[in-house]
PDB file of N, CA, C, O and CB in Angstrom:
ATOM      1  N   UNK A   1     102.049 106.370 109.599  1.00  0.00           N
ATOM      2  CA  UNK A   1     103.466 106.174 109.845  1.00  0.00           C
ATOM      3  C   UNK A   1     104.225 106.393 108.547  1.00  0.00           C
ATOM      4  O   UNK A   1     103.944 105.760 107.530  1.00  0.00           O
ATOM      5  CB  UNK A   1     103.742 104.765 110.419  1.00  0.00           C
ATOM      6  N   UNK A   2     105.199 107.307 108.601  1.00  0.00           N
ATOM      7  CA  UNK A   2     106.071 107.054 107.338  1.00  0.00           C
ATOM      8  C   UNK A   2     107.440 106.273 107.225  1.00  0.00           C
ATOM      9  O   UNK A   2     107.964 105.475 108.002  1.00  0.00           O
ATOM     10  CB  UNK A   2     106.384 108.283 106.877  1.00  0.00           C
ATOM     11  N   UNK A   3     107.775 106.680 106.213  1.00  0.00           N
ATOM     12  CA  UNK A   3     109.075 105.552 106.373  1.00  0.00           C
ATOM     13  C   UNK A   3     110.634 105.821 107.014  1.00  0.00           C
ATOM     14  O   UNK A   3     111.385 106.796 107.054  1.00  0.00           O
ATOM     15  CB  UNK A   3     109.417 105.105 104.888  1.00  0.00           C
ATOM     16  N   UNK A   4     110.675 104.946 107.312  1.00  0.00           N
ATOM     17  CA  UNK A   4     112.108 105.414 107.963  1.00  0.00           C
ATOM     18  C   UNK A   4     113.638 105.432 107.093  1.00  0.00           C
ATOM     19  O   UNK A   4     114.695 106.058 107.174  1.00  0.00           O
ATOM     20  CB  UNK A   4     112.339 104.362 109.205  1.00  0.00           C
ATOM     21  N   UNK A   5     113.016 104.265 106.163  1.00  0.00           N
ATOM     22  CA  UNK A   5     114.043 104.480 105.443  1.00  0.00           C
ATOM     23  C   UNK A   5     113.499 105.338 104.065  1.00  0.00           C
ATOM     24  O   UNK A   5     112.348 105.191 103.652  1.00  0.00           O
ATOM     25  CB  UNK A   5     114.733 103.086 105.197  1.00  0.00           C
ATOM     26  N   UNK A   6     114.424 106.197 103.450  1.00  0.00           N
ATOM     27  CA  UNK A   6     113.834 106.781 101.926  1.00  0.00           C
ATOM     28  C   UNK A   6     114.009 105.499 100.910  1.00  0.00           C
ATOM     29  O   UNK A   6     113.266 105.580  99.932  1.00  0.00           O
ATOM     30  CB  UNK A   6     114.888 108.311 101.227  1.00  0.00           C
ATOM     31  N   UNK A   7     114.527 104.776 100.936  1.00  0.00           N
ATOM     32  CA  UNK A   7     114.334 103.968  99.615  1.00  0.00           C
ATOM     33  C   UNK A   7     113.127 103.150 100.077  1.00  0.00           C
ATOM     34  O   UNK A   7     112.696 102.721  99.006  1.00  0.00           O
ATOM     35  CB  UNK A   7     115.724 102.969  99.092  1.00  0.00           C
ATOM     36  N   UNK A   8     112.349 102.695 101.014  1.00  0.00           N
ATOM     37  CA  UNK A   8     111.698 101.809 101.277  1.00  0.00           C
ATOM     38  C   UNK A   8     109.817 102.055 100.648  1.00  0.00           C
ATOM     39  O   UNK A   8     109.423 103.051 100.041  1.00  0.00           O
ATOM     40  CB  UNK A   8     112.058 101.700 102.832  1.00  0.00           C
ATOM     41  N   UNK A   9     108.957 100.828 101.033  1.00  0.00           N
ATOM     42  CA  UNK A   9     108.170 101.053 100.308  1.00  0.00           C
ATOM     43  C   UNK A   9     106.980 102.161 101.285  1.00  0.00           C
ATOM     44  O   UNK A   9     106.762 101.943 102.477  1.00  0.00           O
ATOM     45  CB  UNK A   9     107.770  99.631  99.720  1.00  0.00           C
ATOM     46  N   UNK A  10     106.148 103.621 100.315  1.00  0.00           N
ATOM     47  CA  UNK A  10     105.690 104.131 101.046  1.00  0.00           C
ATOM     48  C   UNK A  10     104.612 103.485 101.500  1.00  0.00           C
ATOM     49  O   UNK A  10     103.939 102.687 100.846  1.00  0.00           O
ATOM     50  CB  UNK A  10     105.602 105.108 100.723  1.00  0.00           C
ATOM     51  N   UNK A  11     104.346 103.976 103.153  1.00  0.00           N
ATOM     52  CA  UNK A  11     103.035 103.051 103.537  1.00  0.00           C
ATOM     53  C   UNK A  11     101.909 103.309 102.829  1.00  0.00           C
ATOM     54  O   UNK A  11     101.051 102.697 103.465  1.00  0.00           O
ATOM     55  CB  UNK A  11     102.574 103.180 104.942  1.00  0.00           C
ATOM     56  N   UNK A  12     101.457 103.751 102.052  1.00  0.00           N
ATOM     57  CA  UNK A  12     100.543 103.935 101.489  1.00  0.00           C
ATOM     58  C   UNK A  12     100.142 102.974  99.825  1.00  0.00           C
ATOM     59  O   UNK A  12      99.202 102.928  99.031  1.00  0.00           O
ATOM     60  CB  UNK A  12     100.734 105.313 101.515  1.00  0.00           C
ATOM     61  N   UNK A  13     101.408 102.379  99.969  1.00  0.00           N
ATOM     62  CA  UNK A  13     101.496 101.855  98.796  1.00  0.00           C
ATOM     63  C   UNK A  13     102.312 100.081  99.382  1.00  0.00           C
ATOM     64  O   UNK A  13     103.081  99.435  98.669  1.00  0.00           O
ATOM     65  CB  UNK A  13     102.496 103.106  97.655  1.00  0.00           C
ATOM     66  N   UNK A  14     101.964  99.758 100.466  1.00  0.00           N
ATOM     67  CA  UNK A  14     102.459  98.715 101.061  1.00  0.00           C
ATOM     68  C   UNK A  14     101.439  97.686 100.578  1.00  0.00           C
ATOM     69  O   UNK A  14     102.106  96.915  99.889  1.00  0.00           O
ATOM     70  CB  UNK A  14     102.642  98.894 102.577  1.00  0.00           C
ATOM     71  N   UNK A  15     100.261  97.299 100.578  1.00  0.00           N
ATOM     72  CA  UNK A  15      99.128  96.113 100.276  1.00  0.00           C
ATOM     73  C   UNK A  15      99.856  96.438  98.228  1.00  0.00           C
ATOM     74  O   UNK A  15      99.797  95.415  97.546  1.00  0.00           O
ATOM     75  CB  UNK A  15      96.619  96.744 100.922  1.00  0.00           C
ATOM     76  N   UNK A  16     100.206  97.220  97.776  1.00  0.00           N
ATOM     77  CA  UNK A  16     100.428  97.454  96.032  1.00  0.00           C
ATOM     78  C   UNK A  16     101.772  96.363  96.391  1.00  0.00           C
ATOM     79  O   UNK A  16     101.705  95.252  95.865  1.00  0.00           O
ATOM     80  CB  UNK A  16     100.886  99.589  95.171  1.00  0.00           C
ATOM     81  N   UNK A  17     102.581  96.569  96.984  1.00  0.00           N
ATOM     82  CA  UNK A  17     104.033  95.950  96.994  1.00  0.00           C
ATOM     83  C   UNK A  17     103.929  94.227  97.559  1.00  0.00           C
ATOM     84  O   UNK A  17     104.726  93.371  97.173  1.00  0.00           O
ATOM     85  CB  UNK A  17     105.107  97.008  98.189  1.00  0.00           C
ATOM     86  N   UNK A  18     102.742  93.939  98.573  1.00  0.00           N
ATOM     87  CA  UNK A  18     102.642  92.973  98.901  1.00  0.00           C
ATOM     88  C   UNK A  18     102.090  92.022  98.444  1.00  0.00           C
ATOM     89  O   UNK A  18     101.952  90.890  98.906  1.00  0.00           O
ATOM     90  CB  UNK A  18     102.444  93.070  99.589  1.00  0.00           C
ATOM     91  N   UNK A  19     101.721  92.513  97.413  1.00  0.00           N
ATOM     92  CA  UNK A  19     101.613  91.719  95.972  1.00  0.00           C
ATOM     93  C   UNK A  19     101.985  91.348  94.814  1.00  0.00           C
ATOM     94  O   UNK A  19     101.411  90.518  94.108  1.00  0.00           O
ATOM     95  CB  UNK A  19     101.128  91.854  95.584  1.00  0.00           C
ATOM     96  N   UNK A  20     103.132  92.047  94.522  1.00  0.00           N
ATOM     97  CA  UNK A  20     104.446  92.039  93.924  1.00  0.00           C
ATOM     98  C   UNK A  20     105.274  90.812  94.387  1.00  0.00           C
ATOM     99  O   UNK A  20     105.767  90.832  95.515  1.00  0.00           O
ATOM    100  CB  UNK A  20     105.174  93.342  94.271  1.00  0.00           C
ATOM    101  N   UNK A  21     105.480  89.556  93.425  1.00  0.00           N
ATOM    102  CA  UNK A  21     106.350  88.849  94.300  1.00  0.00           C
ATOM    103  C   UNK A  21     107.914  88.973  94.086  1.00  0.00           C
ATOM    104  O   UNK A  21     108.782  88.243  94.564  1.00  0.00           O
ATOM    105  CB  UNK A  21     105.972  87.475  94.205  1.00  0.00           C
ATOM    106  N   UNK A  22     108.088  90.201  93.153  1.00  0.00           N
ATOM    107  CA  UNK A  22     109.199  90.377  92.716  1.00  0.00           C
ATOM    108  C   UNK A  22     109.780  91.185  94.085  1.00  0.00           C
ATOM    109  O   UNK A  22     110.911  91.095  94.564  1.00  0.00           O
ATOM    110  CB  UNK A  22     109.169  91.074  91.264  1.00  0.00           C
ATOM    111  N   UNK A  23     108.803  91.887  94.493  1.00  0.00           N
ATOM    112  CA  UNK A  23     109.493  93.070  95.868  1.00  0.00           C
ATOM    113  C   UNK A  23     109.450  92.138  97.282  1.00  0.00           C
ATOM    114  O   UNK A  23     110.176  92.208  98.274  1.00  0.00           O
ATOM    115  CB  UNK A  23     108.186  94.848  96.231  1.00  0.00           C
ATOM    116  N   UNK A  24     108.458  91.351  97.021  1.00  0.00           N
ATOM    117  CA  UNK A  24     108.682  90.486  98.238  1.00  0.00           C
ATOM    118  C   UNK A  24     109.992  89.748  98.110  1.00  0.00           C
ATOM    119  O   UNK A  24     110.994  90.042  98.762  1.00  0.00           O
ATOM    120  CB  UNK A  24     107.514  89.449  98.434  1.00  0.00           C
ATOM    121  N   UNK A  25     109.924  88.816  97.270  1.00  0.00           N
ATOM    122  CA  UNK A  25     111.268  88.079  96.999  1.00  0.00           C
ATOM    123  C   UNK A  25     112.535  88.809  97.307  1.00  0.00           C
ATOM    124  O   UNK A  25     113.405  88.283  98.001  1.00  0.00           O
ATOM    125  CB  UNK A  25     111.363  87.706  95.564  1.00  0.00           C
ATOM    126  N   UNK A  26     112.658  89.992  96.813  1.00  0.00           N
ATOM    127  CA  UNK A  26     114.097  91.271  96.689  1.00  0.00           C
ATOM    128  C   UNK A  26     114.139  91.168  98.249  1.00  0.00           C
ATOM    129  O   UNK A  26     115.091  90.625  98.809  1.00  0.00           O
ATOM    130  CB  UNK A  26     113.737  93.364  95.895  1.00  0.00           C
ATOM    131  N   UNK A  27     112.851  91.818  99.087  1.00  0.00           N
ATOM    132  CA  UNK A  27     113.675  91.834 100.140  1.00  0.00           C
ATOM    133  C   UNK A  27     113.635  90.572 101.390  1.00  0.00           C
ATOM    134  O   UNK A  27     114.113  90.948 102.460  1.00  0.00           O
ATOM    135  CB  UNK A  27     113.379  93.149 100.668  1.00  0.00           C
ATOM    136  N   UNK A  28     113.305  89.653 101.369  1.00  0.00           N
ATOM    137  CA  UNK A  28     113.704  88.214 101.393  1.00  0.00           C
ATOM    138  C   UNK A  28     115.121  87.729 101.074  1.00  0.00           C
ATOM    139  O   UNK A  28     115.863  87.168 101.881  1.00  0.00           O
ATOM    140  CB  UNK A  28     112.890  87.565 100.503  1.00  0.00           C
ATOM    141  N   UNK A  29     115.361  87.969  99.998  1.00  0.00           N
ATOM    142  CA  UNK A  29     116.357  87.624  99.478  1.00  0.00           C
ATOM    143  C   UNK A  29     117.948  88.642 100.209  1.00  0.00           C
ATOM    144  O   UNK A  29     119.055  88.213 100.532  1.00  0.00           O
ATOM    145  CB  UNK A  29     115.901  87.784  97.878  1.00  0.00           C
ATOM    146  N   UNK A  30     117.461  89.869 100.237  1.00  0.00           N
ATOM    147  CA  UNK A  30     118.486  90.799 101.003  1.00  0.00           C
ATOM    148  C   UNK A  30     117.939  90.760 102.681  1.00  0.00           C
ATOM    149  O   UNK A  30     118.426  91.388 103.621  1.00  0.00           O
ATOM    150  CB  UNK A  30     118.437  92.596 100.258  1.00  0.00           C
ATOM    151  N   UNK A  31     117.019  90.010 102.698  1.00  0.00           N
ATOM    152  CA  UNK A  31     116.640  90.256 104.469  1.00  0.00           C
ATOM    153  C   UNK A  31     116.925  91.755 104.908  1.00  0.00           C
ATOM    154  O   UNK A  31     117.637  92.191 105.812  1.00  0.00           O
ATOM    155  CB  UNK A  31     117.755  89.195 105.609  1.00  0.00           C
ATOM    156  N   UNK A  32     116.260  92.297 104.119  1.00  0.00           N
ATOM    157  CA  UNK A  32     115.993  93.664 104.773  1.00  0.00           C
ATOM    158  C   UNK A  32     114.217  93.955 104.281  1.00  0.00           C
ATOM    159  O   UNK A  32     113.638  93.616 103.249  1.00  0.00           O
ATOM    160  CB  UNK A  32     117.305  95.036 104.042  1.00  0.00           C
ATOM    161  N   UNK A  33     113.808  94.564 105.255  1.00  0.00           N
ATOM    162  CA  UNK A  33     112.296  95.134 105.321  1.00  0.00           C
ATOM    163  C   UNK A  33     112.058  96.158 104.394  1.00  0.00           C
ATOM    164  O   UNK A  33     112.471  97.309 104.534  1.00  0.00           O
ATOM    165  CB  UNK A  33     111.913  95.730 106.681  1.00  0.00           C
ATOM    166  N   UNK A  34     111.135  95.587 103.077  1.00  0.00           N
ATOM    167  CA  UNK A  34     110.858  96.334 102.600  1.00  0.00           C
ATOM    168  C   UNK A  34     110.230  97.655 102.631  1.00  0.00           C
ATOM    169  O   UNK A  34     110.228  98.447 101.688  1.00  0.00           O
ATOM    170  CB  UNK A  34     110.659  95.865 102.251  1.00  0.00           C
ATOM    171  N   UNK A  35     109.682  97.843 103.808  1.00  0.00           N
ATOM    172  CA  UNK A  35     109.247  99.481 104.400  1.00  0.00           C
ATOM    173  C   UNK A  35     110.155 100.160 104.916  1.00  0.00           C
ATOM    174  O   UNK A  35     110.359 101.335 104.609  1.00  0.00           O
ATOM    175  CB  UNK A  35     108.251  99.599 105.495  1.00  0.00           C
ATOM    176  N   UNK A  36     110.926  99.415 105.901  1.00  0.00           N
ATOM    177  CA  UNK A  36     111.762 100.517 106.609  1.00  0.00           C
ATOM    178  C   UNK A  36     113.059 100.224 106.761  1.00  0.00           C
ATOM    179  O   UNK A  36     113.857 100.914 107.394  1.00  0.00           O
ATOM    180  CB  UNK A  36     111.317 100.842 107.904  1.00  0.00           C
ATOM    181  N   UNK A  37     113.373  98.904 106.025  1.00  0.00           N
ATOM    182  CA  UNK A  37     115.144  98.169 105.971  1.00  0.00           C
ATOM    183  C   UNK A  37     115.632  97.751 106.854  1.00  0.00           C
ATOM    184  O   UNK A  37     116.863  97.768 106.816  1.00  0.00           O
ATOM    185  CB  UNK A  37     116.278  98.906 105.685  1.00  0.00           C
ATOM    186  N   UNK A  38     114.944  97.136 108.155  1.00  0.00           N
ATOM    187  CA  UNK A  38     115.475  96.348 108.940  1.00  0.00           C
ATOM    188  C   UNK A  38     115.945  95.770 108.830  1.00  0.00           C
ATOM    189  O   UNK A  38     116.254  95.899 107.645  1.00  0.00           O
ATOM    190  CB  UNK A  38     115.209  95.963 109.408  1.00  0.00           C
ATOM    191  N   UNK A  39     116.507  94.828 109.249  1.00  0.00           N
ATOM    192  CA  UNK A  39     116.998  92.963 109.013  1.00  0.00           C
ATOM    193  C   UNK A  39     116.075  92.035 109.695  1.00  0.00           C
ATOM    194  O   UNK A  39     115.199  92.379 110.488  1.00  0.00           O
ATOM    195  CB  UNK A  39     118.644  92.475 109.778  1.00  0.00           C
ATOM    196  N   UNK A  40     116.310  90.979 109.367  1.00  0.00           N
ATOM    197  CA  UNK A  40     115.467  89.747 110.120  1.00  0.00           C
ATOM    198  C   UNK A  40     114.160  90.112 109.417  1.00  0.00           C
ATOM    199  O   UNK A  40     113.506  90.915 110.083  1.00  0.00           O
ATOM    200  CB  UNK A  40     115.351  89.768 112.046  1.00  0.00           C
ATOM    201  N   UNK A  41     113.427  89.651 107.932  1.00  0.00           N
ATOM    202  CA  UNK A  41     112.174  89.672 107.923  1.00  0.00           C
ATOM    203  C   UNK A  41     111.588  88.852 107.734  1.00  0.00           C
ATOM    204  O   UNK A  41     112.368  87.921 107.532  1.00  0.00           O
ATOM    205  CB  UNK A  41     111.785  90.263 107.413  1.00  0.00           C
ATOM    206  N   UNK A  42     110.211  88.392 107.620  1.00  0.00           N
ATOM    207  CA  UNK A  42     109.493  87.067 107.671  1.00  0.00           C
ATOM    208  C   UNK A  42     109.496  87.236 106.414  1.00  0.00           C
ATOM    209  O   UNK A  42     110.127  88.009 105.693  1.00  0.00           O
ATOM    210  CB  UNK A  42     108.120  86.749 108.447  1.00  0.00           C
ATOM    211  N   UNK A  43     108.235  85.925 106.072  1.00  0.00           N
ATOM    212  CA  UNK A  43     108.244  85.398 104.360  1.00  0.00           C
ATOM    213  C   UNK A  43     107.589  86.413 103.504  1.00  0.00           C
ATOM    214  O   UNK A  43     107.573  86.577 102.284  1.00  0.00           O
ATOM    215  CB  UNK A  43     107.327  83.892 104.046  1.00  0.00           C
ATOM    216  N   UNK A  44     106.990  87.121 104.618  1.00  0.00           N
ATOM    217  CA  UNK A  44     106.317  88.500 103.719  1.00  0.00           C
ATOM    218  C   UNK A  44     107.171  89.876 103.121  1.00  0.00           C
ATOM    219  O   UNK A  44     106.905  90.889 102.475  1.00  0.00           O
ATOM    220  CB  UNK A  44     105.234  89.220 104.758  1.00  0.00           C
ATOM    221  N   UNK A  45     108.351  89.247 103.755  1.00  0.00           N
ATOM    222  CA  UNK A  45     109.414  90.594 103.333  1.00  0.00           C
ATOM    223  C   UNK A  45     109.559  91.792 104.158  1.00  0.00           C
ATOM    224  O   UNK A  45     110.207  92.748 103.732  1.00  0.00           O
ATOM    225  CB  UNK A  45     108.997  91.259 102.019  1.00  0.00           C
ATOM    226  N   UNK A  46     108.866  91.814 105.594  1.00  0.00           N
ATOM    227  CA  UNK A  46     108.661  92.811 106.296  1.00  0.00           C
ATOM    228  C   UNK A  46     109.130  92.647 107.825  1.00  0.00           C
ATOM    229  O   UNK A  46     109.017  91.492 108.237  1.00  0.00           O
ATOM    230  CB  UNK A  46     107.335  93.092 106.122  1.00  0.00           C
ATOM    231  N   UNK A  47     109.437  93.214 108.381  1.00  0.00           N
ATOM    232  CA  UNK A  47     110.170  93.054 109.697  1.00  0.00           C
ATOM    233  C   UNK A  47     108.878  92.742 110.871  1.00  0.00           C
ATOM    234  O   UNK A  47     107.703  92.910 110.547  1.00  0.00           O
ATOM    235  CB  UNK A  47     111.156  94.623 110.064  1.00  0.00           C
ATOM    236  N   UNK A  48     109.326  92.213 112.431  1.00  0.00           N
ATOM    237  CA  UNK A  48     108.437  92.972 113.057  1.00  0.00           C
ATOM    238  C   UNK A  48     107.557  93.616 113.196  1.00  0.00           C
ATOM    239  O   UNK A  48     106.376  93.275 113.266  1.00  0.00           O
ATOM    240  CB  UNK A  48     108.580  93.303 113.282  1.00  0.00           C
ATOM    241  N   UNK A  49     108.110  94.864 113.270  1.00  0.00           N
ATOM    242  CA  UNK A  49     107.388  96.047 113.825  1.00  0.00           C
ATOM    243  C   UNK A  49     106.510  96.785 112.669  1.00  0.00           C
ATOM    244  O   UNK A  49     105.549  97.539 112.820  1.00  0.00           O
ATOM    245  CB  UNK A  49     108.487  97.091 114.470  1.00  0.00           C
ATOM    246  N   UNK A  50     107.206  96.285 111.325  1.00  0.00           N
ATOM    247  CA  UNK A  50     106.155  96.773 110.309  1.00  0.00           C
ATOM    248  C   UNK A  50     105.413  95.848 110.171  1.00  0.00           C
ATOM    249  O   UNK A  50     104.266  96.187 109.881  1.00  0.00           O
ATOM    250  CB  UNK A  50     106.546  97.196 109.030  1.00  0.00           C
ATOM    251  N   UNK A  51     105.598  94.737 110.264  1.00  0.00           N
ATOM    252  CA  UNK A  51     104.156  93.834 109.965  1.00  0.00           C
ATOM    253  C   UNK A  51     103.160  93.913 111.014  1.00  0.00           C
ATOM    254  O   UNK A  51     102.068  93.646 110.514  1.00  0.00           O
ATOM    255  CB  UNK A  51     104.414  92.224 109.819  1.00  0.00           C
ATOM    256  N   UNK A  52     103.052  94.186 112.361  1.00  0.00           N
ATOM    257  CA  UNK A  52     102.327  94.448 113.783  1.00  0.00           C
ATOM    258  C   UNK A  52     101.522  96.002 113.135  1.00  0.00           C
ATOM    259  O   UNK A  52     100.687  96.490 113.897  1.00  0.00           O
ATOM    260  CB  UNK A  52     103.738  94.696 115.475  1.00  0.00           C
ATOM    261  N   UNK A  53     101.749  96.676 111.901  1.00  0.00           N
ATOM    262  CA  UNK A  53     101.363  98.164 112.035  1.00  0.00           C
ATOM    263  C   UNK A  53     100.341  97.544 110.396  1.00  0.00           C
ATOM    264  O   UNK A  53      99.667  98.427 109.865  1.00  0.00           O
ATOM    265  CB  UNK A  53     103.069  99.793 111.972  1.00  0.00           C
ATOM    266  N   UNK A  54     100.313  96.589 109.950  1.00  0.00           N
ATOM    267  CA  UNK A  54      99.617  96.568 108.796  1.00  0.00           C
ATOM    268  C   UNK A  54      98.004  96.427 109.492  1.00  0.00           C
ATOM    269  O   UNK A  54      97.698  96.085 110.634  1.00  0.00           O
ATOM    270  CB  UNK A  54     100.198  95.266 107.728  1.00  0.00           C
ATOM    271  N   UNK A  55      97.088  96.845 108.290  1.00  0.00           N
ATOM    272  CA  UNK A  55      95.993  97.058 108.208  1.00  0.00           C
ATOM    273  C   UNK A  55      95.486  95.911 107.806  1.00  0.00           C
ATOM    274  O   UNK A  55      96.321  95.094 107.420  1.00  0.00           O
ATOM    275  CB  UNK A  55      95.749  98.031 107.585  1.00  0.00           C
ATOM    276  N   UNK A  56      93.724  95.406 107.756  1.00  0.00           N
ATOM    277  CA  UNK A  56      93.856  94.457 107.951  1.00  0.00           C
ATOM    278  C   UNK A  56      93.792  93.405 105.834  1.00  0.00           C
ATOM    279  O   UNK A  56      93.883  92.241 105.442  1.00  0.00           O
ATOM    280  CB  UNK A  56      92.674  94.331 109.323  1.00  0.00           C
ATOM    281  N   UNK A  57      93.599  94.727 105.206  1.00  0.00           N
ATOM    282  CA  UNK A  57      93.749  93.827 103.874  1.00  0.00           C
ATOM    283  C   UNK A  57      95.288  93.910 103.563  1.00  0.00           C
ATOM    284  O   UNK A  57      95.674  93.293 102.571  1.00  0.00           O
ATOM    285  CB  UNK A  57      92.774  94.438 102.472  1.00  0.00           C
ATOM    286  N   UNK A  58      96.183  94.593 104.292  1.00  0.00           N
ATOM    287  CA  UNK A  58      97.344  94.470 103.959  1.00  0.00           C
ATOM    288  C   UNK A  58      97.385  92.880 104.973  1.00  0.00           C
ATOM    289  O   UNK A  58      97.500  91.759 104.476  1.00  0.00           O
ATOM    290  CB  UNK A  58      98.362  95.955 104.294  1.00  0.00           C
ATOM    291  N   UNK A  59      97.311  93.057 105.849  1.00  0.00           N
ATOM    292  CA  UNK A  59      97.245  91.600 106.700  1.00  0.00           C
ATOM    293  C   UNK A  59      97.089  89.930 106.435  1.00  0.00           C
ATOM    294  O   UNK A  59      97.656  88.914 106.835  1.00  0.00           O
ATOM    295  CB  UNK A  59      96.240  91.763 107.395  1.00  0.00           C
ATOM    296  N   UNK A  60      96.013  90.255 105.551  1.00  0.00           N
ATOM    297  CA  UNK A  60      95.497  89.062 104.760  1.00  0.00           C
ATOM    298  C   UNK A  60      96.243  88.922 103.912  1.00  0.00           C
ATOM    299  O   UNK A  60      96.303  87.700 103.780  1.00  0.00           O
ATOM    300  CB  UNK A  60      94.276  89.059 104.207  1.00  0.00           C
ATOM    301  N   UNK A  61      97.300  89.653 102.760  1.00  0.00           N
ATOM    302  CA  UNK A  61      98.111  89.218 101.967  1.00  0.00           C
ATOM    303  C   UNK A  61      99.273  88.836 102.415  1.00  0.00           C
ATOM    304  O   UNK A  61      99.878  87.928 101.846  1.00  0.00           O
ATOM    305  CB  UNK A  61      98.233  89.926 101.159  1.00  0.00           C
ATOM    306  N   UNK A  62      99.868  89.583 103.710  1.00  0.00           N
ATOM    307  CA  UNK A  62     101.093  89.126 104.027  1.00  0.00           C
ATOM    308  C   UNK A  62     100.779  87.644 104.945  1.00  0.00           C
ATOM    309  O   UNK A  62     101.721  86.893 105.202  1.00  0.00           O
ATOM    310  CB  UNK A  62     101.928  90.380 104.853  1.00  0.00           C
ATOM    311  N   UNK A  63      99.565  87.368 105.333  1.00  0.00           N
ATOM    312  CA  UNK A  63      99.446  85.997 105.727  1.00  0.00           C
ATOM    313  C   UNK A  63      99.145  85.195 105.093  1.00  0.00           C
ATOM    314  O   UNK A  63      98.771  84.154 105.634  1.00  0.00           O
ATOM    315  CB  UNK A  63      98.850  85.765 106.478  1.00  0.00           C
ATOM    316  N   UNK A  64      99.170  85.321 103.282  1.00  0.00           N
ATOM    317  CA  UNK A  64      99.055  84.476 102.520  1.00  0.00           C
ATOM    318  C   UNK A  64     100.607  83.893 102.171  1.00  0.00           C
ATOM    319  O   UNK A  64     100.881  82.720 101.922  1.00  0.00           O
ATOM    320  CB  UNK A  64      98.238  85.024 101.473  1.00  0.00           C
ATOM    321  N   UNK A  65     101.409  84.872 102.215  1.00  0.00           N
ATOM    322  CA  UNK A  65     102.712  84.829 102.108  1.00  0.00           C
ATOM    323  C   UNK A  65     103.375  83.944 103.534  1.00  0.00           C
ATOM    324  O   UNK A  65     104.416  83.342 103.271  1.00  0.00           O
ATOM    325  CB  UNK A  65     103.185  86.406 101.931  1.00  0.00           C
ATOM    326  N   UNK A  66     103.086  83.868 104.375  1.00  0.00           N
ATOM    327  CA  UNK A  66     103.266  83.869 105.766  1.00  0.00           C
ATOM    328  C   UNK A  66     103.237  81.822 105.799  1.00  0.00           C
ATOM    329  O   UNK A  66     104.014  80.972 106.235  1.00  0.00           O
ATOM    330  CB  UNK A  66     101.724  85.004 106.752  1.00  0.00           C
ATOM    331  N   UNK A  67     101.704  81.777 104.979  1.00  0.00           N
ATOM    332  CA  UNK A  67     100.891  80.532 104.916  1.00  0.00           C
ATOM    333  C   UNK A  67     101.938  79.783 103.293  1.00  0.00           C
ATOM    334  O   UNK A  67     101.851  78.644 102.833  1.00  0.00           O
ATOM    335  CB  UNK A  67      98.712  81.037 104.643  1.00  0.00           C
ATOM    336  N   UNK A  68     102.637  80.693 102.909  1.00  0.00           N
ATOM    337  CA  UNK A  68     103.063  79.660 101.640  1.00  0.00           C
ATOM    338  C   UNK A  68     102.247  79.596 100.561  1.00  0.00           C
ATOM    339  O   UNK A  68     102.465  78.593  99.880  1.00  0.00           O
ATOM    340  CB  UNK A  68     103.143  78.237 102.011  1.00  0.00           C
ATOM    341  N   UNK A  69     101.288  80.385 100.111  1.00  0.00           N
ATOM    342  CA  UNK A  69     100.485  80.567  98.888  1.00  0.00           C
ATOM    343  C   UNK A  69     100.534  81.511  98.298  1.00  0.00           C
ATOM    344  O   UNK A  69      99.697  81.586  97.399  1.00  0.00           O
ATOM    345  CB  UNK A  69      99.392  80.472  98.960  1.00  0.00           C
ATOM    346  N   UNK A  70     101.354  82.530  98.439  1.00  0.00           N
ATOM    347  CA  UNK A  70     101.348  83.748  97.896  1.00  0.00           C
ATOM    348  C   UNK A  70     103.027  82.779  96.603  1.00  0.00           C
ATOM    349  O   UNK A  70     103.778  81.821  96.786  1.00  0.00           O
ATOM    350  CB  UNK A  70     101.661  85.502  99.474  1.00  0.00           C
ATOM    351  N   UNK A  71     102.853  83.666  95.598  1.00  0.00           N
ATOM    352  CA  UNK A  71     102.483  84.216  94.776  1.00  0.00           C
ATOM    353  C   UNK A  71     101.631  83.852  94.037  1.00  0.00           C
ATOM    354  O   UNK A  71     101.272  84.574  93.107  1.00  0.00           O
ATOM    355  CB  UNK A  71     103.144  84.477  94.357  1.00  0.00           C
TER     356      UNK A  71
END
């Protein structure tokens, strides 16, 4: 899947960003999805429909975030 938005993060480089708590925080903080700029995102910084498309070590970090232990 690529991105929908151009500024957003490429999927290929999404588990690199979801470890960043600076990029998580940014888009938290703007409630927009850091992959594709939705609105409404969870604690992982990611909307919906992009978090339902993560893989599963991207998975495990955004449910660390999810769980309140991430960073």
């Amino acid at each position: 899947m690529d991105r929908l938005n151009e500024e957003g993060v490429p999927r290929d480089q999404v588990l690199a960003a979801l470890r960043r708590a600076d990029r998580v925080e940014y888009a938290r903080k703007h409630n927009r999805c850091m992959v594709c700029g939705r609105r409404r995102v969870n604690e992982a910084g990611l909307c919906e429909g992009c978090y339902v498309t993560l893989n599963d070590a991207e998975l495990r970090v955004a449910e660390r975030w999810l769980g309140g232990s991430m960073p």
